[in-house]
C-alpha positions in Angstrom: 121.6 121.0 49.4 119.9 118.6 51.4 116.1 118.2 50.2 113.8 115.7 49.6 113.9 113.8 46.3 110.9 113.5 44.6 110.6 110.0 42.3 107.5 109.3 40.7 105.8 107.5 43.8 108.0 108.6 47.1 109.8 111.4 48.9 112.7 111.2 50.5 115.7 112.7 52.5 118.3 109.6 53.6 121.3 111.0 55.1 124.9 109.1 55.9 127.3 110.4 58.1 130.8 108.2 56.6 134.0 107.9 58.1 136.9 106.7 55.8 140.1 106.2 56.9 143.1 106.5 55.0 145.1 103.0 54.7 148.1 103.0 57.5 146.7 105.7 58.8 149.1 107.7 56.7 148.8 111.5 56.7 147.8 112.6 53.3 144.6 115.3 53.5 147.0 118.7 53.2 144.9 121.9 51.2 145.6 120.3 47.8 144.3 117.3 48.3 141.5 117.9 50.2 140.5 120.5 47.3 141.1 117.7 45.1 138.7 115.7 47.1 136.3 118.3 47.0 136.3 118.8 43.1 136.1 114.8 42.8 133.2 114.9 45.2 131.3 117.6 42.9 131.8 115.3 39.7 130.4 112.2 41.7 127.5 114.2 42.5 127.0 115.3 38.3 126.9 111.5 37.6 125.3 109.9 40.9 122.1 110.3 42.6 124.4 111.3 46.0 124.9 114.8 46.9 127.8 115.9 49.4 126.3 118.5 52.1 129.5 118.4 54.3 133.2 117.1 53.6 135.4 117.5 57.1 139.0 116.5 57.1 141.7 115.3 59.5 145.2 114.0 58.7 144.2 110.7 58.2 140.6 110.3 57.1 137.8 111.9 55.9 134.2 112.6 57.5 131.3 112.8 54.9 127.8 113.7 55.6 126.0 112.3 52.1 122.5 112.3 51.3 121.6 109.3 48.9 118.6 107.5 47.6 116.7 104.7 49.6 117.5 102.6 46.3 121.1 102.7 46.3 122.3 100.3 49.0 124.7 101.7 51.3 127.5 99.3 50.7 127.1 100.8 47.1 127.0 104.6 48.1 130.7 103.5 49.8 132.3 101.6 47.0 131.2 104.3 44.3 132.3 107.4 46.7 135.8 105.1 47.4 136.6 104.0 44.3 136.2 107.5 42.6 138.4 109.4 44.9 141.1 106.8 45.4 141.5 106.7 41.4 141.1 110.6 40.9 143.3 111.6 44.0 145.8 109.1 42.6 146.1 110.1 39.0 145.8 113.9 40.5 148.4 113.4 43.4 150.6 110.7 41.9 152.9 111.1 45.4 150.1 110.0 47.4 150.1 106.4 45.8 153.9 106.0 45.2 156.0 107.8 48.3 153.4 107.7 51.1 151.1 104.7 50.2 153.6 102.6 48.8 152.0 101.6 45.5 148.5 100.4 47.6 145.2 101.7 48.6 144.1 105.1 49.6 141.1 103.7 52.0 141.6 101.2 54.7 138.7 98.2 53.3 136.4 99.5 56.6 134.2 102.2 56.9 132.1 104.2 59.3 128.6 104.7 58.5 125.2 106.1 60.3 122.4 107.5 59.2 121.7 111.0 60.6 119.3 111.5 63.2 119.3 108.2 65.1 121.8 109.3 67.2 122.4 113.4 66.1 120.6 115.4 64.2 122.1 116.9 61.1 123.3 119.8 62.5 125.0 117.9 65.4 127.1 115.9 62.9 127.7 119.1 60.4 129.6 120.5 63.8 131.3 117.4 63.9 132.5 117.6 60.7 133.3 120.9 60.3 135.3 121.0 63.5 137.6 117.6 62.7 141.3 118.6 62.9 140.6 121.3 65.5 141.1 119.6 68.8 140.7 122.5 71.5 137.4 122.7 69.9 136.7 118.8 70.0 138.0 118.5 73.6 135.5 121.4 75.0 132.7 119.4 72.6 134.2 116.4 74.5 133.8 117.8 78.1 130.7 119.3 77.5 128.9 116.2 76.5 130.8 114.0 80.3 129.2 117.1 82.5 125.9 116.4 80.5 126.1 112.4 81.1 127.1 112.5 84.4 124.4 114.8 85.6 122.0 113.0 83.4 123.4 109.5 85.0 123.2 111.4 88.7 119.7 112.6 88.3 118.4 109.2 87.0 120.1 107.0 89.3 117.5 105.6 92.0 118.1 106.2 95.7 118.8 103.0 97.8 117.0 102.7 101.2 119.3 101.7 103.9 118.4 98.5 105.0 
């Protein structure tokens, strides 16, 4: 659950939205593995200060939307969250890393990350999440937000005097 932490001197509530994508862009998230992910995600959460509010999944990468501590750089967040799924989902899935990866990396070396509510609040991004591998439901979310922009770029637009 997403609440504040309380440390001896602060409060806080510091939420990521991540993106990881799988290296190649291979396909592996099917139910297992996603499950897997899941289950990995829980155990991160037992020995980390990071909690998981929201795991989405498409084909090819993986949308998280994390709530860490202000102490815990970002960079660090990633390579703890990357390095203990790629190892677990490889010793779990041993396919993964033989047939489909080719003996390499399951994350590309990039990532996405923003923290929540500069550009979306939470629940904007949980929708986001949630609805990744449905794409009816993206492309209406898509076309929704154009008619918003346009009208919002019509109704702020100045009228020129013809001169």
């Amino acid at each position: 659950m997403d609440e504040h932490i309380y440390k001896s001197l602060n409060k806080t509530l510091v939420l990521y939205h991540l993106v990881f994508p799988v290296k190649y862009r291979q396909k592996v998230f099917i139910r297992e593995v996603e499950e897997s992910l899941k289950e990995v995600c829980i155990g991160i959460e037992e020995r980390y200060e990071i909690r998981f509010i929201e795991i989405g999944f498409d084909e090819d990468n993986v949308h998280l939307l994390v709530q860490g501590v202000p102490t815990m750089a970002i960079y660090r967040l990633v390579t703890i969250i990357k390095s203990l799924t790629a190892r677990e989902l490889f010793r779990r899935h041993p396919k993964i890393k033989r047939e489909i990866l080719w003996g390499g990396a399951l994350w590309t070396s990039g990532y996405y990350a923003n923290t929540v509510g500069l550009y979306a609040s939470k629940e904007v991004i949980k929708k986001y999440i949630q609805n990744q591998g449905k794409e009816e439901e993206y492309e209406n979310m898509r076309k929704s937000m154009r008619n918003k922009l346009i009208w919002i770029s019509v109704v702020d637009t100045p009228l020129l005097a013809a001169g």
